[in-house]
N, C-alpha and C positions, 0 to 999 in steps of 0.2 A: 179435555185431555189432562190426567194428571200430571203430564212431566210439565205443566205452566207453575206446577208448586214449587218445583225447588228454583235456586237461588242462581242469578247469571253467572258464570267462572267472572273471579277475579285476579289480578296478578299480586305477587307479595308483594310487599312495601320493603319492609325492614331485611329481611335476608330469607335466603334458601333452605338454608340449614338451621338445625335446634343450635349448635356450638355459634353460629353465627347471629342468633339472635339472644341469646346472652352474651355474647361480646358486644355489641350492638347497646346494650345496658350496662357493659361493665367500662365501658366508653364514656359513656354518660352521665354517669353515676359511681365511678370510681369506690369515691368514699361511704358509700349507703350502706346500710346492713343487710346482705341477703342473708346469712345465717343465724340464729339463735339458737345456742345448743349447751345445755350443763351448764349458764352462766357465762358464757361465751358469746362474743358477739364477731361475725365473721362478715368482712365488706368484700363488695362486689372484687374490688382489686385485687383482696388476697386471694377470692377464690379460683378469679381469673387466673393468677400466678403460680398457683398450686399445681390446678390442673396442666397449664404448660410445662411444670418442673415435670408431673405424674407423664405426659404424653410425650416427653423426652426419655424419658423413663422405659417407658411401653414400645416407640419405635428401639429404639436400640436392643429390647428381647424379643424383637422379630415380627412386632404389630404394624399393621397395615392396613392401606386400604383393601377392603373385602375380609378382613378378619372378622372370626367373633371371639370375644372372650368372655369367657364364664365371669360373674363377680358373686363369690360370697362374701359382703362385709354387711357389719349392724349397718343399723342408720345412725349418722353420723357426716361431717362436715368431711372425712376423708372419702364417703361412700359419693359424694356428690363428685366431688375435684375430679373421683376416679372414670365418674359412665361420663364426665364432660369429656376428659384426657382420652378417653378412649375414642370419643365424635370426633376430636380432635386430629387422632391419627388415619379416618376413612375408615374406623372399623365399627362393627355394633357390637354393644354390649348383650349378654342373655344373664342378669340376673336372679338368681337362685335363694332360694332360702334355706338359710343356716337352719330349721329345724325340720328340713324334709330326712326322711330316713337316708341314712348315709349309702345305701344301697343305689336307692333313687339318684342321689348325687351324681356315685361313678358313672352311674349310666350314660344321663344327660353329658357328663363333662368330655365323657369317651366319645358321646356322639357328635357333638359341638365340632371336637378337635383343633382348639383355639392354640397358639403358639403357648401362652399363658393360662395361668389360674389368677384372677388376680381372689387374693385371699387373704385372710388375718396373721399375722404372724408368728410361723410356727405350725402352718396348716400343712397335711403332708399329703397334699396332693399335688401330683408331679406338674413340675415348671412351675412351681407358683411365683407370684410378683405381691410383695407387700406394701402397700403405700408407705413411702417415708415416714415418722413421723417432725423429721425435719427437712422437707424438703430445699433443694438447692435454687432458692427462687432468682430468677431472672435468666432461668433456663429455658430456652424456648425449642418446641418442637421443628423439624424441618416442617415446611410448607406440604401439603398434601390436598389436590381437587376434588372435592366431595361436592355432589349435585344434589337435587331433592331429589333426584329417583333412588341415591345408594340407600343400602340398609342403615337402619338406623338401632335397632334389638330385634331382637329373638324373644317371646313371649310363649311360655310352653304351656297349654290348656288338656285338660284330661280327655282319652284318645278313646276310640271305640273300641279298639285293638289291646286296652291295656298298655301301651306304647304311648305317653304324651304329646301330644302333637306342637312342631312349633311354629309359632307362629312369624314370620319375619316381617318387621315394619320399615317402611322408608320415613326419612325426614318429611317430607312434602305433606305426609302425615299429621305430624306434627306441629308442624308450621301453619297448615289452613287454619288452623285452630288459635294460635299463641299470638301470630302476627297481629293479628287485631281482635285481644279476646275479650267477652263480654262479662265475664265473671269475675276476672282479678282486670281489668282495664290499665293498659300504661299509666305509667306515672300515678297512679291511682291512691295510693300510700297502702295495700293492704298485707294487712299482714296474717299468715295462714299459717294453722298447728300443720305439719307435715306429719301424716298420722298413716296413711296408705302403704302398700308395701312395695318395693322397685318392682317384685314377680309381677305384679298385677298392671296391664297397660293403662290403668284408671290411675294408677299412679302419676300421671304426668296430670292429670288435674289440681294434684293438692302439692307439686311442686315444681315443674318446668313453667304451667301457665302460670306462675308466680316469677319464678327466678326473671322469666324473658320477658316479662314485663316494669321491672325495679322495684318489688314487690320485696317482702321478709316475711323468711319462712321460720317458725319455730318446731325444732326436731321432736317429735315426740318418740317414746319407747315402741309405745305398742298401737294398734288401730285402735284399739278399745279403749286407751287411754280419753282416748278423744267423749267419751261418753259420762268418765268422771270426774272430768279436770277441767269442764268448761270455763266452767265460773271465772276460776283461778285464770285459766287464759283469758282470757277476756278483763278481768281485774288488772294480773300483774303484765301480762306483757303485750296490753293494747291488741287482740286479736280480733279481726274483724270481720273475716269473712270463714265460711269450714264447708266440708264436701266431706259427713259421712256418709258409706253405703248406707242402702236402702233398710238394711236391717237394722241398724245401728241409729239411723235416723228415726226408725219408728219406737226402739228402743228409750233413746231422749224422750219424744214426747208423751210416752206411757209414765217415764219417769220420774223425771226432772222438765217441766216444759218452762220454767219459768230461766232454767239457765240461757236458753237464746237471748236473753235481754241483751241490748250494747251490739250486737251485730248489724252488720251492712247488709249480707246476703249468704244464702244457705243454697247450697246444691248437693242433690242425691242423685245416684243411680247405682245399678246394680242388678239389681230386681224388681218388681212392677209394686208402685207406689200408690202403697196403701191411701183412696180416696179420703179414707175416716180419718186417717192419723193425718195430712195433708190439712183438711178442714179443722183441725184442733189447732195445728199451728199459725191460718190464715188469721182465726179468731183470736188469736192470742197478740200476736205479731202481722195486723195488715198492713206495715208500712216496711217490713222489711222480703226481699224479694227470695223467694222459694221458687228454685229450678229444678225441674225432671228431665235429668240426661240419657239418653239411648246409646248404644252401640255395644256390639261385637269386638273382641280385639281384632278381626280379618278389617274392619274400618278408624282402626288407629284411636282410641281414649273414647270417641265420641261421635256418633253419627247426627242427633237431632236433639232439640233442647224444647221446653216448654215454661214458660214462668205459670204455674199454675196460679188458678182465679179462684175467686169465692164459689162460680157457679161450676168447676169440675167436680160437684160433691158426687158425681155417680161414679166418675171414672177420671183419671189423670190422663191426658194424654201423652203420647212421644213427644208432639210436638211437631217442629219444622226442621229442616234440614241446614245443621251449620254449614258457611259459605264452602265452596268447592267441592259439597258434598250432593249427591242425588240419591233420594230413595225415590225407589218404584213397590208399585206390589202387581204380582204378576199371578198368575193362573197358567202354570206350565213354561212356553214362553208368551205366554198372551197376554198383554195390558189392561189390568182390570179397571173398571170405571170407578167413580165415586162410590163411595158407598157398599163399594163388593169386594167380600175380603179373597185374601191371597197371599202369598209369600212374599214377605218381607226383602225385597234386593237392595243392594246400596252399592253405589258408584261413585266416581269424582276423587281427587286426588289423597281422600284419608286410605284408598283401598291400598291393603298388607300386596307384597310381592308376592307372595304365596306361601306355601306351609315348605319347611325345613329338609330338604332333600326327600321330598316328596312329591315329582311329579305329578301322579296318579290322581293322587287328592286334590291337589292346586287345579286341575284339570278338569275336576268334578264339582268342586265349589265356585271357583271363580271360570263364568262363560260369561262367551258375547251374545248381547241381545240384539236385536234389532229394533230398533226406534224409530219413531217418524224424523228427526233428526238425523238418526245415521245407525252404526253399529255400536253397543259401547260394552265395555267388561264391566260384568258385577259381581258383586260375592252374595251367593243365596243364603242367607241366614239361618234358615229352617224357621223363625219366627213369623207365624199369621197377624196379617194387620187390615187396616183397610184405611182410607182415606176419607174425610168429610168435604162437606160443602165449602167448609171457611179453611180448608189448606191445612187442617191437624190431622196428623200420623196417628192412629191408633193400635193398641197392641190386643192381638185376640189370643191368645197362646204360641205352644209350640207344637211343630208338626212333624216330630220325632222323640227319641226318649232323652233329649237334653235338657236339664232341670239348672236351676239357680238357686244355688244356698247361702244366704251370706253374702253376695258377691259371687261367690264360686262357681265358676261354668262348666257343670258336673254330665260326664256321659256317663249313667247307668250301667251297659258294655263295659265299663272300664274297669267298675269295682267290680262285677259279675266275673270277670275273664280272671281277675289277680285272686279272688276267691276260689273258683275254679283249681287252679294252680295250687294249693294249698293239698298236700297229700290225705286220702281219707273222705275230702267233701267230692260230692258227688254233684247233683243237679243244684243250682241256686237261682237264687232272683233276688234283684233290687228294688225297692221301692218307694220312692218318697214320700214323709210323713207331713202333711197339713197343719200348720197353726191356726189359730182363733180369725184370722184375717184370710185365712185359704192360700197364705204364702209357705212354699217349702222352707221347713226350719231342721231335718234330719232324716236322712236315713233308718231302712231297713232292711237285715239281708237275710234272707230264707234259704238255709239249706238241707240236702240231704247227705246221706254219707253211709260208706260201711262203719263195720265196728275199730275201724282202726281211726275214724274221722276225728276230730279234735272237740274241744266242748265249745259250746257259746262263746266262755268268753275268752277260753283260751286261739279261736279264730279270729277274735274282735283285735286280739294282741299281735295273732301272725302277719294280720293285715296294717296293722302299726308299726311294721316293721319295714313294711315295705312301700306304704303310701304316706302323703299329708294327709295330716290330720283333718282336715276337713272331706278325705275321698274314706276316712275310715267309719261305715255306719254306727250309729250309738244304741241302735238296736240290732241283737241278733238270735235268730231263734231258728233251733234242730226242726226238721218235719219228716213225718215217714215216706211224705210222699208232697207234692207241690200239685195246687189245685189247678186242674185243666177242664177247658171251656170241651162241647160235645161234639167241636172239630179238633180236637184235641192242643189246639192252641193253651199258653199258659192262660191261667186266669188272673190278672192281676188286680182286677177290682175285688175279689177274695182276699188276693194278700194285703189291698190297700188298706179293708175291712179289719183282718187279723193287727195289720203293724199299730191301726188306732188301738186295737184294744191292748194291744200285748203294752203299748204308752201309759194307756190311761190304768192299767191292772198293771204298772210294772213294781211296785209295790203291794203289799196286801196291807191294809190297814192294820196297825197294832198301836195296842193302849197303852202311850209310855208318860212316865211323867217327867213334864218338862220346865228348865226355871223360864223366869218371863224371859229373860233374854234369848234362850232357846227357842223357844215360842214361836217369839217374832221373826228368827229367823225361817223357821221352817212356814210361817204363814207368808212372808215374803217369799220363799223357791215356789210353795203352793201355787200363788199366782201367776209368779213370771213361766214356768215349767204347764202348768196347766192341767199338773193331776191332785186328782183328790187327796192324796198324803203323803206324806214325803218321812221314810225311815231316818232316825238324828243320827247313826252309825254310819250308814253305808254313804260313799260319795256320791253327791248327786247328781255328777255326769255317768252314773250307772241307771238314774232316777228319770233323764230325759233332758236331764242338764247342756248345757255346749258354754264354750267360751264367751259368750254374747249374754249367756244367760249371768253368767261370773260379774259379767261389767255391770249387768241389770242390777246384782245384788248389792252391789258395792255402791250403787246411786244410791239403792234403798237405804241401804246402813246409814250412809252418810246423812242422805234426806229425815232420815224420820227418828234417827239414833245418837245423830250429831257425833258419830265417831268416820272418820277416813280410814279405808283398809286398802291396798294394794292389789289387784285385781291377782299379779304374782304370790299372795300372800292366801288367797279362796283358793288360789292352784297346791299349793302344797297341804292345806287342809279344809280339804272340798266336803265335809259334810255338816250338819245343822251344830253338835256338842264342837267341833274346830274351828267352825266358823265362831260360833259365839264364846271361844276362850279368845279369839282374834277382839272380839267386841270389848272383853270385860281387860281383856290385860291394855289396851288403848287407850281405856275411858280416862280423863283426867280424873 
C-alpha cells in the first residue's frame, strides 16, 4: 500500500509559528548576521527590533489578526522587518511585484482589501504605510495569538478565468519544513544569495529556511543575478549554499559549471529537472549535495525533496515526501498501486487553506479522500506521477493545460481570455514552445481578428500592459483562420508545429558584416536562443530571447570575453551592435 511511504506526523519542536521561529534564533543568536545587503551587515537583534517598531507601526493603522496586506517593496532589509511585523500582528502578508502592470496591481490590492498598502515612499496607493527609515526601536507590538492554522500570505498564481487566483497559506506550512530543515540545517553557518522573489511561495526556501534557522542571507537585486555573480558570492561573502529554479540551474551548468566550486549544497525546483544537466553537475561536483524539490504553492514552498544519485541518469525523481507532508497518486478517487500512474494529491499540514474568497474552487481542488487510515483532505495537483518499488515519487506530466516556465505556473486560459479581451482579436490560442531539453521556455499566441484587430506586435504590447511579463507570449502571429481537428476541436499539435517554426524562421537569414566582437556576440544568442541566426539590429527578445536568456549572455561575455555587463545593462540595449558597444566601452 502506498500510504507506508510517507513520513509518521511529527510535532514541532521549536515554535508554531514562522515569526515565532525567528524569534526562537533571534534569542539565541542576538548578535549573528542574518542580513547582508549594499555593504551592510544587519544582526538577528536589529532585525527582530525593527520588525516590533514596523508591527507597532501596522497595529495602530488598523492590522490585525486575519488581515492581509498588500507589500510592494524592493528587496531589501526593510522588505524583510515588514512581512515579519506583519506575522507579528496575526495578519498575512500578499506580496506583489513592483513590475507587474499597474493595472494588475489595482486590481489585486482592491481585491485583497487590506486596511494598508504597505509600500515605498511616496506611492499613491490609498492607505499606504511606509517603513520608517528610522524606526523607533524598542517599540514593541501589543501581544496577538496566532496558531499554525492562521494564515500566513496570499500567493496569487495565474487563473483559468484570466482572474489570478490566490493562494492563502498557513504558518504550519511553513514550519513542517523550517523547524527542522535539511538544506540550510540550525546552527549550520550557511550563508545564502536571497535571489527569489517574496510573489513566488518558493521564496521562503532561499530566505525564511535560512532566517529560522541562524543562517545569513545576502540580498541580491535580481533572480538572475544569481547566475552571474556566483563566483564573486562565494569569493567575497563566504556563500555556501543557493536554490536556483530549475531553469536558471540548467542555465549555470550550460554555462559556467565550474562556478559551483566552494559550495556545501545546491537545491532546485520549479520545473522538472533536466536528467542530462543533473549528470554534468554530479560529474563535476560528487561531493557536493544536489536536491530536487516538488510542490505546488496549494502545499506551501515544498511537497517532496530528492538528493539525486549518479544512477537517475534517465529521469530525476520527486522524491519523498518532507515530514508532515503525504502524497498519494490516485486514479479518480482510487488508490493507485506501485508502479500505476495517477494524479498526483498531497496532504499533511503544508496544505494552503484554500484559494482567496473562493469557495467554489477551494471546493474543487481541495477534497476528502478516503484511506484505509481514515478520511483525509487533499489538494489535486493536476500533476501525473506514480510511485516505485524503493518509495520515489515520480513526475509523468500534466493532466490539463497548466504549463511551467521559468518557475512560473502558467494557465494557458489565462493569457487566452486577457487576449480575447483586446478589441479587434477574434479566436486565439496559446501554446507552449519547447527547448532542446523538451522543457517549456516561451510562449505562443495565435490569433484571428476583423480588420480593426491590432498587429502582432502591437497585441504582444496591449498584453504588456496588462499582464507580468512572464504571462506575456514572446511569440505572436495573425492567422485567417486556427487549425481544427475533423471533430472540429482546436488543433493544437498544428500550432505546436507552426509556433517551432515561426521560432526557428523568426528571423530570415541576412549577410551582414560583422566586427569580431559582434560576431561573438550573436554566435553566443545563436546558441543560447537556438535559432539559426540572429539579426545585429533588432532585439533579441523579438528573436526568441527572455530574461534567462539575458543572464545566459552575460555568463558568456564574462566567461569567454573577460568583460562583466549587468544583466540591466543587455535590457536597455538588447541586440548583437548594443550589446557589443556594452563589450568594447568595458574592455580595460
Amino acid at each position: 500500500m502506498t500510504t507506508s511511504f510517507n513520513p509518521e506526523p511529527r510535532p514541532f519542536e521549536r515554535a508554531e509559528t514562522m515569526h515565532g521561529l525567528f524569534e526562537w534564533c533571534a534569542g539565541r543568536w542576538p548578535d549573528r548576521t542574518a542580513l547582508h545587503h549594499q555593504g551592510r551587515d544587519i544582526s538577528y537583534r536589529e532585525l527582530a527590533e525593527t520588525a516590533d517598531a514596523y508591527a507597532a507601526e501596522l497595529q495602530a493603522r488598523g492590522v490585525g489578526r486575519g488581515s492581509i496586506v498588500p507589500v510592494l517593496l524592493p528587496r531589501s532589509p526593510e522588505l524583510f522587518a515588514t512581512l515579519l511585523a506583519v506575522l507579528k500582528c496575526g495578519a498575512a502578508y500578499a506580496a506583489l511585484d513592483l513590475r507587474w502592470p499597474q493595472t494588475r496591481l489595482a486590481e489585486l490590492i482592491e481585491h485583497l482589501g487590506g486596511p494598508v498598502v504597505a509600500a515605498e515612499r511616496g506611492a499613491s496607493w490609498p492607505s499606504s504605510w511606509s517603513p520608517p527609515s528610522q524606526p523607533v526601536l524598542g517599540t514593541r507590538p501589543a501581544a496577538v495569538e496566532v496558531g499554525a492554522d492562521d494564515p500566513c500570505a496570499v500567493f496569487f498564481t495565474s487563473g483559468t478565468t484570466g482572474t489570478p487566483k490566490g493562494v492563502v497559506t498557513a504558518h504550519r506550512g511553513n514550519v513542517r519544513l523550517f523547524d527542522d530543515w535539511l538544506f540550510t540545517p540550525l546552527d549550520s553557518g550557511a550563508v545564502m544569495p536571497q535571489a527569489l522573489a517574496a510573489t513566488w511561495d518558493a521564496f521562503g526556501l532561499d530566505s525564511w529556511g535560512v532566517l529560522f534557522n541562524g543562517g545569513t542571507l545576502v540580498l541580491l537585486e535580481d533572480t538572475l543575478e544569481l547566475a552571474t555573480k556566483l563566483r564573486d558570492l562565494i569569493a567575497i561573502h563566504g556563500v555556501t549554499t543557493i536554490f536556483p529554479p530549475t531553469a536558471v540551474f540548467h542555465s549555470m551548468v550550460d554555462n559556467d559549471l565550474d562556478a559551483f566550486a566552494g559550495l556545501r549544497a545546491v537545491g532546485t525546483g520549479g520545473e522538472k529537472l533536466s536528467a542530462r544537466h543533473a549528470a554534468r553537475f554530479l560529474e563535476a561536483y560528487p561531493d557536493i549535495p544536489l536536491y530536487n524539490m516538488y510542490g505546488p504553492v496549494e502545499s506551501s514552498v515544498a511537497a517532496t525533496c530528492h538528493r539525486v544519485r549518479p544512477e537517475d541518469r534517465a529521469e530525476v525523481p520527486l522524491g519523498v515526501p518532507f515530514p508532515n507532508t503525504q502524497a498519494y497518486i490516485l486514479d479518480g478517487d482510487r488508490l493507485c498501486d506501485v508502479g500505476e500512474s495517477g494524479e498526483i494529491c498531497l496532504g499533511g499540514k503544508g496544505l494552503a487553506l484554500g484559494y482567496f474568497e473562493d469557495d467554489a474552487l477551494t471546493a474543487r481542488k481541495f477534497v476528502e479522500i478516503a484511506l484505509p487510515s481514515g478520511p483525509e483532505r487533499v489538494y489535486r495537483t493536476g500533476d501525473l506521477g506514480r510511485w516505485t518499488a524503493d518509495g520515489l515519487l515520480h513526475f509523468e506530466g500534466r493532466a490539463d493545460r497548466q504549463v511551467k516556465i521559468r518557475g512560473h505556473r502558467i494557465e494557458l486560459d489565462d493569457v487566452e481570455h486577457n487576449a480575447g479581451r483586446v478589441p479587434g482579436v477574434g479566436a486565439c490560442a496559446v501554446v507552449p514552445v519547447t527547448g532542446a531539453d523538451g522543457a517549456y521556455e516561451d510562449l505562443c499566441l495565435f490569433y484571428t481578428g476583423s480588420g480593426s484587430a491590432p498587429g502582432e506586435e502591437e497585441l504582444r504590447s496591449r498584453l504588456a500592459e496588462r499582464l507580468p511579463g512572464y504571462l506575456v507570449p514572446a511569440l505572436v502571429q495573425r492567422l485567417e483562420r486556427l487549425p481544427v481537428l475533423e471533430d472540429r476541436k482546436l488543433d493544437r499539435r498544428a500550432l505546436a508545429e507552426l509556433a517551432a517554426n515561426r521560432r526557428a524562421e523568426s528571423v530570415a537569414p541576412v549577410a551582414e558584416e560583422l566586427s569580431d566582437t559582434e560576431a561573438a556576440v550573436a554566435g553566443f544568442l545563436r546558441e543560447i536562443i537556438g535559432v539559426p541566426t540572429i539579426a545585429s539590429d533588432v532585439s533579441f527578445f523579438r528573436q526568441g530571447g527572455n530574461s534567462l536568456s539575458a543572464a545566459q549572455l552575460c555568463s558568456r561575455i564574462s566567461r569567454d570575453l573577460g568583460v562583466k555587463l549587468r544583466i540591466s545593462q543587455v535590457f536597455e540595449a538588447p541586440t548583437v551592435r548594443g550589446v557589443a558597444g556594452l563589450i568594447t566601452a568595458g574592455k580595460p
